[in-house]
C-alpha positions as CSV (number, residue, x, y, z in Angstrom):
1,X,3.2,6.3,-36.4
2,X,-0.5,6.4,-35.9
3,X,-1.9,9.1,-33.6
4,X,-2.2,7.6,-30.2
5,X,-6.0,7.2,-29.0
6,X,-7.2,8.1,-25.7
7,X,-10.0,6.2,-24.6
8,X,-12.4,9.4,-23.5
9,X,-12.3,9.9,-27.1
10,X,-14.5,5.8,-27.8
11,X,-17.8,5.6,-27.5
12,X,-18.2,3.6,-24.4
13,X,-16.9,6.6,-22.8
14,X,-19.1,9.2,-24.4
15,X,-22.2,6.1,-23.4
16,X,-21.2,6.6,-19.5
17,X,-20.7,10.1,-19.6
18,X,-24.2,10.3,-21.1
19,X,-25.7,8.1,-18.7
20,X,-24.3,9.8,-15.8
21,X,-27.4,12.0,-16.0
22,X,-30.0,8.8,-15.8
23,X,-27.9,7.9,-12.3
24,X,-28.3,11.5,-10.8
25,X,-32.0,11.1,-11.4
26,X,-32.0,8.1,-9.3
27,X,-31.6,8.1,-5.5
28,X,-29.6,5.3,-3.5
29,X,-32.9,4.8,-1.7
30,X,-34.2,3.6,-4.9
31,X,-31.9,1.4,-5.9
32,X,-31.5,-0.2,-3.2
33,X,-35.2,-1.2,-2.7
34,X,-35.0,-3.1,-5.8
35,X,-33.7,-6.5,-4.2
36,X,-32.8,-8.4,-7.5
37,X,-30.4,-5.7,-8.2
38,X,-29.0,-5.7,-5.2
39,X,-28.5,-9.7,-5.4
40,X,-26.9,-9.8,-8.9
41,X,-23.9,-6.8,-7.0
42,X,-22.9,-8.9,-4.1
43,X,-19.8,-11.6,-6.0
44,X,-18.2,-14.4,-3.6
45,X,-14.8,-15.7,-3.9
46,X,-12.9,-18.3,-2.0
47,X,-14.9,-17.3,1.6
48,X,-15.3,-13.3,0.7
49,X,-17.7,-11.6,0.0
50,X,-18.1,-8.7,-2.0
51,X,-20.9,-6.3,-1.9
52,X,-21.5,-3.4,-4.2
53,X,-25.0,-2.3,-4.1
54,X,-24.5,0.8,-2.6
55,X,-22.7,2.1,-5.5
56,X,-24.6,4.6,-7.9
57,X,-24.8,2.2,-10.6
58,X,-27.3,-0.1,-12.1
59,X,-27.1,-3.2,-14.6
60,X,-27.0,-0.9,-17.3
61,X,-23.8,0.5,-15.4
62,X,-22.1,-2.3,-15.2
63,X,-22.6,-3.1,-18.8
64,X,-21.8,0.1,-20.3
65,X,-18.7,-0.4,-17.8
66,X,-18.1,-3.3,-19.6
67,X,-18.3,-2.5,-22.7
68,X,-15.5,0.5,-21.4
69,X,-12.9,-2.5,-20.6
70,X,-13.4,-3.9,-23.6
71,X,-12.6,-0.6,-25.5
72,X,-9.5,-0.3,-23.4
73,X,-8.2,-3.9,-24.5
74,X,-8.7,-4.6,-20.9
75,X,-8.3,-8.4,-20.8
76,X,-5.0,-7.9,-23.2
77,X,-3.3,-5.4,-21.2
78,X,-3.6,-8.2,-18.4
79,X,-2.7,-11.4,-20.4
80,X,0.4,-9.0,-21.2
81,X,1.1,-8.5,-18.0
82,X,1.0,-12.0,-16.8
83,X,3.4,-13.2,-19.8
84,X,5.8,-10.9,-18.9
85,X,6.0,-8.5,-21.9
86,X,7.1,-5.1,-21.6
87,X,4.1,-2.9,-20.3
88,X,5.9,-0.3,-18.0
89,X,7.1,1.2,-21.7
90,X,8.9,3.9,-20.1
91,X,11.3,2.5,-18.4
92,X,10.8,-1.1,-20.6
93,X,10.3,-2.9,-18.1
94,X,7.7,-6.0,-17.5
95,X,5.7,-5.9,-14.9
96,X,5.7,-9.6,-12.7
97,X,5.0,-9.0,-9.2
98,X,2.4,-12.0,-9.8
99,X,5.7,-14.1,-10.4
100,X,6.8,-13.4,-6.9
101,X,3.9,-15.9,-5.4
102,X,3.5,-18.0,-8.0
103,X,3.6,-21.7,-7.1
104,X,6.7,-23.6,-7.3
105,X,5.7,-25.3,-10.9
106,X,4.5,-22.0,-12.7
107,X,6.1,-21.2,-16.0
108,X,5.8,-17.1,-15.9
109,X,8.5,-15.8,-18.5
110,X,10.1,-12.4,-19.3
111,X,12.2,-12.1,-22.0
112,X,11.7,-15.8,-23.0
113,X,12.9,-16.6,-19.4
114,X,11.0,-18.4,-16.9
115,X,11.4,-16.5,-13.9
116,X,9.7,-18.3,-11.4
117,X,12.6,-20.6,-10.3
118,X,14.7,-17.7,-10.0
119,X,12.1,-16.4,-7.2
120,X,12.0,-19.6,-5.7
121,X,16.0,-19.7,-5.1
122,X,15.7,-16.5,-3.2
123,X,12.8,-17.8,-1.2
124,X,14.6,-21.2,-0.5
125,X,17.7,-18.7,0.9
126,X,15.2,-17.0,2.5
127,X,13.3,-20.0,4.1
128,X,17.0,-21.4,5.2
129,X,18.5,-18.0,6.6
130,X,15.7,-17.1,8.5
131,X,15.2,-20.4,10.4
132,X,19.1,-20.0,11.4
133,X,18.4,-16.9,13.1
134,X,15.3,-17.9,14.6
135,X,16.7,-21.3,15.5
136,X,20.2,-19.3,17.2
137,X,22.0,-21.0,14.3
138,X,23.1,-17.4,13.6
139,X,24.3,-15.7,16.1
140,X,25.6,-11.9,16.6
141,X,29.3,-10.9,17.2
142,X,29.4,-11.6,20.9
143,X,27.8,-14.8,20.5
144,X,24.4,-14.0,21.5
145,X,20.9,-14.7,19.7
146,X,19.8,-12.3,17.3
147,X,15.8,-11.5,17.9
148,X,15.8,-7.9,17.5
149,X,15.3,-7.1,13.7
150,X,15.4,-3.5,12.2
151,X,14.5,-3.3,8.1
152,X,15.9,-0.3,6.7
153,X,14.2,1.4,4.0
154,X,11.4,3.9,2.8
155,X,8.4,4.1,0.4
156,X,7.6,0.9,-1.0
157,X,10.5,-0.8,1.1
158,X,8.4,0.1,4.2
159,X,4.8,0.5,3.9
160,X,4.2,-2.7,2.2
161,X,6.2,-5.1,4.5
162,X,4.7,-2.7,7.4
163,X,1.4,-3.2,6.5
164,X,1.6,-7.3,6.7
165,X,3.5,-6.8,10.0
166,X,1.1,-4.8,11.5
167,X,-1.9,-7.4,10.4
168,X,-0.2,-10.4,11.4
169,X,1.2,-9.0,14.7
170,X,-2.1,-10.0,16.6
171,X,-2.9,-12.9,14.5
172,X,-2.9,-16.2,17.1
173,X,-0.5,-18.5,15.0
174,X,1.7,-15.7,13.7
175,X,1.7,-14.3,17.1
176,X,3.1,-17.5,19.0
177,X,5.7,-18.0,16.2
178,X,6.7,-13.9,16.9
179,X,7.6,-14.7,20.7
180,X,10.6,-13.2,21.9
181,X,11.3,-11.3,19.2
182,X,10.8,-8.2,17.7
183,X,10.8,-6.4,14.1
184,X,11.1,-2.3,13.6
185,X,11.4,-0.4,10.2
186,X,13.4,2.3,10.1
187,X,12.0,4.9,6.9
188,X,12.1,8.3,8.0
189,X,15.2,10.0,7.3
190,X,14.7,12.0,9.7
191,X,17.0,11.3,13.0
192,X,14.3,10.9,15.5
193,X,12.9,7.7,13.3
194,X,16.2,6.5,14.2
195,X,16.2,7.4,18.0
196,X,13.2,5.6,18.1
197,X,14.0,2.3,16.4
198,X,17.5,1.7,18.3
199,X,15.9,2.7,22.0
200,X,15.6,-0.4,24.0
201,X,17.6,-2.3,21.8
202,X,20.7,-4.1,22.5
203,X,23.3,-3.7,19.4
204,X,24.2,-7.6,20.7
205,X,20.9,-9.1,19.6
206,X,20.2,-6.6,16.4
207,X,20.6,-7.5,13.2
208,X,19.9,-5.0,10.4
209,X,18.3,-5.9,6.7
210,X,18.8,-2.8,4.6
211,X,16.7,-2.9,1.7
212,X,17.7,-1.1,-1.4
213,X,17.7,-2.4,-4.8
214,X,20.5,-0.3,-5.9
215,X,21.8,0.4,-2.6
216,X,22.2,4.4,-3.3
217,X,19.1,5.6,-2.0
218,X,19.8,9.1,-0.4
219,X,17.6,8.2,2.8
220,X,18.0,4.1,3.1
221,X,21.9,4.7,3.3
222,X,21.8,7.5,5.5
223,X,19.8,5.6,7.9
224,X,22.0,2.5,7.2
225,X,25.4,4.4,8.0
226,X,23.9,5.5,11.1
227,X,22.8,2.0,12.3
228,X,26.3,0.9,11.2
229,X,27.9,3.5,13.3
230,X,25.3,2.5,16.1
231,X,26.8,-1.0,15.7
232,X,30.5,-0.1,15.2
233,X,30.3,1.8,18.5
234,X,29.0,-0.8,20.5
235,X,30.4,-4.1,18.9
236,X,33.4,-2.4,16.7
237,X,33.1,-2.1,12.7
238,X,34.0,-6.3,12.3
239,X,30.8,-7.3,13.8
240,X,28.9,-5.3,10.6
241,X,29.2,-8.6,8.7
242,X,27.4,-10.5,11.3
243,X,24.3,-7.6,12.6
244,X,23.5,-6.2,8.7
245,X,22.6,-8.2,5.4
246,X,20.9,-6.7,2.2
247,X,18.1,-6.9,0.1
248,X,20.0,-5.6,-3.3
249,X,20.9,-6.3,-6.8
250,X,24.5,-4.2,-6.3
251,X,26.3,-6.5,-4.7
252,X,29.8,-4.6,-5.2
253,X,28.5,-2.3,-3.0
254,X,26.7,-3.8,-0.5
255,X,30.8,-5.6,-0.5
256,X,31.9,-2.0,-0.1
257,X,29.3,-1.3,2.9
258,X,30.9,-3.9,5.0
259,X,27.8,-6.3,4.4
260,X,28.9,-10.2,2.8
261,X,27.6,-10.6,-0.5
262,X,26.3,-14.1,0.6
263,X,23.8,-12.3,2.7
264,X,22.2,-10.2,0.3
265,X,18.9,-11.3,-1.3
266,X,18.0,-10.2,-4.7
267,X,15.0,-9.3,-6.7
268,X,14.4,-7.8,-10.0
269,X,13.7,-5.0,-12.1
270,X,10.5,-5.9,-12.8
271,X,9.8,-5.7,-9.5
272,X,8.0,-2.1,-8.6
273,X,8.8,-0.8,-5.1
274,X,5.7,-0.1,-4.5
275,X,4.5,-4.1,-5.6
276,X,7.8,-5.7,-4.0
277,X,6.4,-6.7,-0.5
278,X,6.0,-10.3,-1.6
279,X,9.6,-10.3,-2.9
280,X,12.9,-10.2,-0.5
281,X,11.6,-6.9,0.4
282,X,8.9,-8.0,2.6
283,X,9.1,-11.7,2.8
284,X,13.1,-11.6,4.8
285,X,12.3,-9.6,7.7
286,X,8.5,-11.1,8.1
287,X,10.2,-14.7,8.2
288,X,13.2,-13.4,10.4
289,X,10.0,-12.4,13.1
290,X,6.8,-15.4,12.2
291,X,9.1,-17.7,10.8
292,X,9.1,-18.5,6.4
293,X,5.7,-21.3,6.9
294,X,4.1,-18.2,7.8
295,X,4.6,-15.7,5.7
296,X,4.3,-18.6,2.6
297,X,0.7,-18.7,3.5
298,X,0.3,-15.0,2.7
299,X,2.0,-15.4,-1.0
300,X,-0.7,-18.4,-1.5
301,X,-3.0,-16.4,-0.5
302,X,-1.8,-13.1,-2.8
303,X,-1.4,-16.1,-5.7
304,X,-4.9,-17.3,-5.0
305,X,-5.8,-13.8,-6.1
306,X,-3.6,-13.8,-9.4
307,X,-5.1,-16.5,-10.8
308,X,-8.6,-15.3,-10.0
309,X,-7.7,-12.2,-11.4
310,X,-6.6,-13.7,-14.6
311,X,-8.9,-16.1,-15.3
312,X,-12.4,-15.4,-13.6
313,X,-15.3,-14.0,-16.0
314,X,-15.2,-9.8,-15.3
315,X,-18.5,-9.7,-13.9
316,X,-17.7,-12.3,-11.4
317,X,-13.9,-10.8,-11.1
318,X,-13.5,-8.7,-8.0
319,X,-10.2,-7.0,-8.7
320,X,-12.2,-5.8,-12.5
321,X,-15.0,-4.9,-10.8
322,X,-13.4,-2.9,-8.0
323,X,-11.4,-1.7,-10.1
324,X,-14.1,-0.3,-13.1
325,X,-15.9,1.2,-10.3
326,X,-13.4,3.5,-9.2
327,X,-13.3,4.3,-12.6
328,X,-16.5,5.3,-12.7
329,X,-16.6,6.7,-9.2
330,X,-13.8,9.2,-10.5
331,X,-14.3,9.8,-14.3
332,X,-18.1,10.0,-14.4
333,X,-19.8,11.0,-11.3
334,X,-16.4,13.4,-10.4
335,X,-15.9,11.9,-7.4
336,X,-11.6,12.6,-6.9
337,X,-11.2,10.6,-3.4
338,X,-11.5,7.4,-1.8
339,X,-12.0,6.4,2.0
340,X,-10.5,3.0,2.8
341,X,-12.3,1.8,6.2
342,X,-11.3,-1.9,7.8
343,X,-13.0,-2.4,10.5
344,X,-10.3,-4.2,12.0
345,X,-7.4,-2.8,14.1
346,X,-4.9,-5.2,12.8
347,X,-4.9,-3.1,9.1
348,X,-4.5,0.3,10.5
349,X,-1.3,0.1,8.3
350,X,-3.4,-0.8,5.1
351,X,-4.9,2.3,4.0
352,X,-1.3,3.7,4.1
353,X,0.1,1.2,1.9
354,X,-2.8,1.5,-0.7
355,X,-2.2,5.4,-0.9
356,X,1.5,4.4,-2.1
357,X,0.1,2.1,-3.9
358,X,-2.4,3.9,-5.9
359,X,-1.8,6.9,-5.8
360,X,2.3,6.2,-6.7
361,X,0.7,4.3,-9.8
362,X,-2.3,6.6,-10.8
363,X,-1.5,9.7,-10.4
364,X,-0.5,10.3,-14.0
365,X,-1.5,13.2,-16.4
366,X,-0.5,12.0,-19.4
367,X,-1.6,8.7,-21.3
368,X,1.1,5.6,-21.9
369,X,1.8,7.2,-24.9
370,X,2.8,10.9,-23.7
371,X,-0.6,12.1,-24.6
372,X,-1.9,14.8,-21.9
373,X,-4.8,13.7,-20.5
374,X,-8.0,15.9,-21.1
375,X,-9.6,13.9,-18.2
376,X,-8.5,13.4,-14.2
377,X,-7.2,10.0,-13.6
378,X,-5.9,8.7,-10.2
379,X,-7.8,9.0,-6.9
380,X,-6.7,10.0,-3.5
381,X,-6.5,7.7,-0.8
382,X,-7.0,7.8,2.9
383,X,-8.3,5.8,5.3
384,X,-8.5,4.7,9.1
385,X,-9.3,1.7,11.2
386,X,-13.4,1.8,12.1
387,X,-14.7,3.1,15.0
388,X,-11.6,5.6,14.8
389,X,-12.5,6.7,11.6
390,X,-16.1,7.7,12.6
391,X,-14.8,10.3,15.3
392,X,-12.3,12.2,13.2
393,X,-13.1,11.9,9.5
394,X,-17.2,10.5,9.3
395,X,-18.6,14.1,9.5
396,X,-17.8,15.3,6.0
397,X,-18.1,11.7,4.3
398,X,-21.8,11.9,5.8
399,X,-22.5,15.7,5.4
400,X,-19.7,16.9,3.3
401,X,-18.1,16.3,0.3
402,X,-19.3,12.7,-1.3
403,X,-16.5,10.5,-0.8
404,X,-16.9,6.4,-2.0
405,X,-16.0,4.6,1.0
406,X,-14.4,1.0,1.4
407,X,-15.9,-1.0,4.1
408,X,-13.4,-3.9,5.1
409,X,-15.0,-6.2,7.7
410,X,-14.0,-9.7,9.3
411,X,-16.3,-12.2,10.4
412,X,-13.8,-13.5,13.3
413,X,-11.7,-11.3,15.1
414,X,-8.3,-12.3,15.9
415,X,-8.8,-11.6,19.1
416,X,-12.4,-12.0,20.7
417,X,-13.8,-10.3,24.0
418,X,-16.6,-11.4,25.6
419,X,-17.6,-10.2,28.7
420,X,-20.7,-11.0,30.6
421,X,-23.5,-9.2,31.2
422,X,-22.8,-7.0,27.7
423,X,-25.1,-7.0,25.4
424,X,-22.9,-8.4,22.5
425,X,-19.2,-9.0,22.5
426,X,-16.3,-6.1,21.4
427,X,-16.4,-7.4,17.7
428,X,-20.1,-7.8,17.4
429,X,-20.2,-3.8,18.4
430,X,-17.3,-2.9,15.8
431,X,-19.2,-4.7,13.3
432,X,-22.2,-3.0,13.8
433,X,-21.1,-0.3,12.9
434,X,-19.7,-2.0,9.8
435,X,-22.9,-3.3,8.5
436,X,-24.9,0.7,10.0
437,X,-22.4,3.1,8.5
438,X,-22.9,2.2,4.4
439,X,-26.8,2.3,5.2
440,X,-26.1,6.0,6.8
441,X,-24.3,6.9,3.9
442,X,-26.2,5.4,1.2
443,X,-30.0,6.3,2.9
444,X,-29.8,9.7,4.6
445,X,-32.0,11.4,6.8
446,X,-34.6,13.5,5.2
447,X,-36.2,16.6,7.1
448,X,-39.7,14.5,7.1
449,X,-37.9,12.0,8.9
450,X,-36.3,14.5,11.6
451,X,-39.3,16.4,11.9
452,X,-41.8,13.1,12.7
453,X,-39.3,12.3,15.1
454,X,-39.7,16.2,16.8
455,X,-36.9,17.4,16.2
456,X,-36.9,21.3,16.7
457,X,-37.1,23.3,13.0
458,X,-34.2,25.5,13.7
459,X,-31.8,22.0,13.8
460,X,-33.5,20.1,10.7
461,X,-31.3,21.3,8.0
462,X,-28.3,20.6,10.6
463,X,-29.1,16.7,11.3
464,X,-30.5,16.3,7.5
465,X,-28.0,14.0,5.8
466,X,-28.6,13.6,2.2
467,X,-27.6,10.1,1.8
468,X,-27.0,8.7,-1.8
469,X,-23.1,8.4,-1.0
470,X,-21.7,5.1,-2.6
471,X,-20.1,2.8,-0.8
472,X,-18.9,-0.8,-1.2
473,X,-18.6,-3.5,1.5
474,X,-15.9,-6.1,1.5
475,X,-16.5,-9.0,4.2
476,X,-13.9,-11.4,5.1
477,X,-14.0,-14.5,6.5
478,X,-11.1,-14.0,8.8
479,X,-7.8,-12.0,9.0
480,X,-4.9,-14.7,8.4
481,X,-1.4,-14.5,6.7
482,X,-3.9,-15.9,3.5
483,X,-6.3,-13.4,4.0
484,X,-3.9,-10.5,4.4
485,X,-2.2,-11.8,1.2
486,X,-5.6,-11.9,-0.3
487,X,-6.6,-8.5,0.0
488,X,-3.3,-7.3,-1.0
489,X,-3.7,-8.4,-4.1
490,X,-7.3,-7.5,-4.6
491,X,-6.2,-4.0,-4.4
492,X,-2.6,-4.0,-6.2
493,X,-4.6,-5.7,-9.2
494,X,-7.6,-3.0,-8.8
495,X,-5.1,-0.1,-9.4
496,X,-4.1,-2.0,-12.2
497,X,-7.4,-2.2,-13.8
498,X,-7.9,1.5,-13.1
499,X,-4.9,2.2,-14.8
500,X,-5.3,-0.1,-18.2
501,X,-8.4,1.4,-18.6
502,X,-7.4,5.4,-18.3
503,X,-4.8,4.5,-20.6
504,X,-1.5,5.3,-18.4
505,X,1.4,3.9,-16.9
506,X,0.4,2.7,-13.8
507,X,4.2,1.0,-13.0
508,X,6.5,4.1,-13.2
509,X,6.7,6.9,-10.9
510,X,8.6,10.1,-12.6
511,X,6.6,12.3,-10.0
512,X,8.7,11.2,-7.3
513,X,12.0,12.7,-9.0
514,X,12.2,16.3,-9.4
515,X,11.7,16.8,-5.6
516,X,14.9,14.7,-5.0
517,X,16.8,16.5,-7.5
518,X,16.2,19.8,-6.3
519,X,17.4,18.4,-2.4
520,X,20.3,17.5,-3.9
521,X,20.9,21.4,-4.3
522,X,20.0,22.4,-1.6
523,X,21.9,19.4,0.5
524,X,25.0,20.9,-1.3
525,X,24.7,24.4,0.2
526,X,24.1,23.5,3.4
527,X,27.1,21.4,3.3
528,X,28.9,24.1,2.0
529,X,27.3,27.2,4.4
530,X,27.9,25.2,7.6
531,X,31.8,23.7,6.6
532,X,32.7,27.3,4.9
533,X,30.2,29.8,5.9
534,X,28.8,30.4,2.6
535,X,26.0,32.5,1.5
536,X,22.8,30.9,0.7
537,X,22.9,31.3,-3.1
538,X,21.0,30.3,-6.4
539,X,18.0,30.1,-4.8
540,X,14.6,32.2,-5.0
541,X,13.9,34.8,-2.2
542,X,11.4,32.5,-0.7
543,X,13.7,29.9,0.0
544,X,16.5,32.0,0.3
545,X,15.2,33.2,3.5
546,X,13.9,30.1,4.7
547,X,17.3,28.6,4.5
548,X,19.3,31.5,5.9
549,X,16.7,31.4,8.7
550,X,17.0,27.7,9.5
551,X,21.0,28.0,9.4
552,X,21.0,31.1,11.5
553,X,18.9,29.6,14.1
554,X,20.9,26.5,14.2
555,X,24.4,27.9,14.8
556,X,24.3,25.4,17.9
557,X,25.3,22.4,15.6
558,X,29.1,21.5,15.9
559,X,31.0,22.1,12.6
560,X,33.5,19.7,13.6
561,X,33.4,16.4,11.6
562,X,32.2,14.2,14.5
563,X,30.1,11.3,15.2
564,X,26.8,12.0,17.1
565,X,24.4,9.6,17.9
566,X,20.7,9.6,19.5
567,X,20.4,10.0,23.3
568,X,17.3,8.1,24.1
């Protein structure tokens, strides 16, 4: 077998490494007074509009970022992806979380199979289940109305479908179609997650979509016993079949949990967790609380995406610019972080979701191929809604460490204030600090500056801000179920690109494992120090101690092999 090639080792690479120096000699201020470049970095798509300006790149970037993709076989790793060949090689998977929105007609095959009718039976069952509950077709165990839902499950079970939720919940057509009811998701293993799910709500009017594909994940069953016991007490254990359905492929044991396998909703194994909100994962418990016409607007809109993503020229492609960039951002100029910044309220979820996301898919050390990487690849994300950002985090991005920021505006709020007498309205002030903040960061203050405006010597090198921090600015035309699935896809597809060109796996997640092995241990000898009084053993002297002081000091906990449930 051929020696595996990294692609630090091409000369596109080596080009951008050697033109890092030519950027570093050149000041934001500078490039951004020269108007034509600025023009040929702002790209418009279907209402959007992307700005990158205020990166520190020039045309000569862009091309020799170019030429990187095409040294990585960019545009191949994607047509592979879209025909459903076998690029998570670890785990030989394909990798179709496109398929999951396509429209009703696609042909999208893996393993010779066209799997898009397969997603569109689900949806169908999906479409039809959901308007029984909504419509009181369904009803719980006592007869009632079920409008309280609570989805059960963590990581990419949660933050994805959460995310969406949290976007659409103020959005004025999903909003009205969300009357009356309510949707929760219970993650957290931890038992006050569940005390606060189940508070205020009525067992009677609950139903409960537990979402794992192999229905054995530690915390997702934990947490689903425990809502079953919640149930069980309240309605006894028959009424499980009528207050809990599944999203699984094990349908012997989601039989076994009490669930009906007619009310479990599949998807595949070329779905990723962390990619699966547009699957069964996400799409059942958003249609149980907007209704399915709802939440089929934000697949278009994710599709809409696909297809740009496939077809549209690179240099006109937002997804391949976005995500060559970051590439850049992180390989070149050593930038290891990224600050994702809508100013909107209605994605505080989103920056959470991208840091699964791309950090779950990207934070690799090793090529495709098992080859260590001798360069960082991966970035880590944050982010919070503007203003709230600016008063916590905005300090060090301005006078700290340089961190590239995504700006995320919206031309029309979802839900205007005006009130007379002000000078503009609420959104017009949120959004001007959308358009001020990249020009802070990407301008500065210079001591001239402070000085002509008297500002005392001892305080100039404290209110001097250095400026030449890159930024990018991403303006939407409003925040819809389309345009929610519009920027989900912009980003899922930009981690992509990141990963294709680093040359790594960006759809497996072996990082996640060891933790969960080693709890496993340590799971067993608490079990086995609280039942028989055993001594904490097999462990090192640091954890040793820290497990004999957590037993110690919670002697209070009854041994007896009881039920006990939340007291909120």
């Amino acid at each position: 077998m051929a020696p595996s090639s990294l692609i630090c080792e091409t000369q596109p690479w080596k080009d951008l490494k050697a033109h890092v120096d030519d950027i570093k000699k050149t000041h934001l201020r500078e490039l951004m007074s020269d108007t034509e470049r600025c023009q040929s970095m702002m790209i418009e798509f279907d209402g959007m509009l992307l700005d990158y300006s205020r990166q520190r790149a020039t045309s000569d970037t862009l091309n020799k970022l170019k030429n990187l993709a095409e040294a990585a076989h960019l545009k191949e790793k994607i047509n592979k992806m879209f025909n459903g060949e076998r690029i998570n090689s670890t785990e030989d998977r394909s990798v179709l979380h496109v398929a999951l929105r396509a429209p009703r007609d696609s042909v999208i095959n893996s393993d010779g199979k066209n799997v898009v009718p397969d997603v569109w039976q689900v949806l169908d069952k999906i479409k039809d289940f959901s308007e029984r509950i909504r419509s009181g077709a369904w009803i719980g165990a006592t007869g009632k109305a079920l409008t309280n839902v609570i989805a059960v499950g963590i990581g990419g079970s949660f933050l994805g479908p959460l995310f969406v939720h949290t976007a659409l919940q103020t959005d004025s057509e999903a909003s009205e179609f969300a009357k009356g009811r309510q949707l929760r998701f219970l993650a957290n293993v931890d038992p006050i997650d569940v005390a606060r799910n189940i508070t205020g709500l009525n067992p009677e009017t609950t139903l409960v979509v537990v979402v794992s594909k192999t229905f054995t994940t530690a915390e997702t069953m934990l947490n689903a016993r425990t809502i079953r016991e919640w149930i069980s007490a309240a309605l006894g254990p028959e009424a499980v079949a009528k207050h809990m359905v599944a999203v699984s492929t094990n349908l012997t044991l989601v039989e076994k949990f009490g669930i009906d396998p007619n009310n479990a909703f599949a998807f595949w194994d070329w779905v990723g967790g962390r990619y699966s909100v547009c699957s069964a994962v996400g799409v059942l418990p958003l249609s149980l609380q907007y209704g399915f016409a709802v939440v089929e607007k934000f697949l278009k809109g994710a599709s809409s995406i696909d297809q740009h993503f496939h077809s549209a020229p690179f240099e006109k492609n937002l997804p391949v610019l976005l995500g060559l960039l970051s590439v850049w951002n992180v390989s070149f100029l050593g930038y290891p972080a990224r600050a994702i910044l809508p100013y909107t309220q209605a994605l505080e979820k989103f920056a959470p979701h991208i840091q699964q996301v791309s950090m779950e898919s990207n934070g690799k050390g090793v090529s495709i191929d098992g080859v260590p990487l001798p360069f960082e690849a991966g970035e880590i994300d944050f982010g919070e809604p503007g203003t709230n950002g600016q008063h916590s985090f905005y300090q060090l991005i301005h006078q700290g460490r340089v961190i590239p920021c995504d700006f995320i505006g919206v031309v029309k709020s979802q839900q205007p204030v005006y009130l007379k007498g002000e000078v503009v309205s609420n959104h017009d002030e949120l959004m001007s600090n959308f358009f001020a903040q990249p020009d802070a960061l990407a301008y500065g203050k210079t001591p001239e500056q402070l000085l002509k405006d008297n500002v005392p010597h001892h305080l100039v090198t404290h209110k001097t801000f250095s400026g030449d921090r890159p930024s990018l600015s991403l303006l939407l035309p409003s925040l819809n179920a389309y345009n929610i699935g519009q920027l989900l896809a912009i980003y899922e597809h930009r981690v992509a690109v990141e990963g294709f060109v680093w040359g790594i796996n960006s759809f497996d997640q072996w990082g996640v494992e060891l933790g969960k092995s080693l709890a496993t241990q340590v799971r067993k000898q608490l079990n086995a120090s609280r039942k028989k009084a055993e001594p904490v053993e097999g462990f090192n002297f640091s954890t040793t101690t820290l497990l004999t002081r957590y037993l110690e000091a919670s002697t209070d906990i009854s041994k007896e092999d009881c039920t006990v449930l939340p007291k909120m």
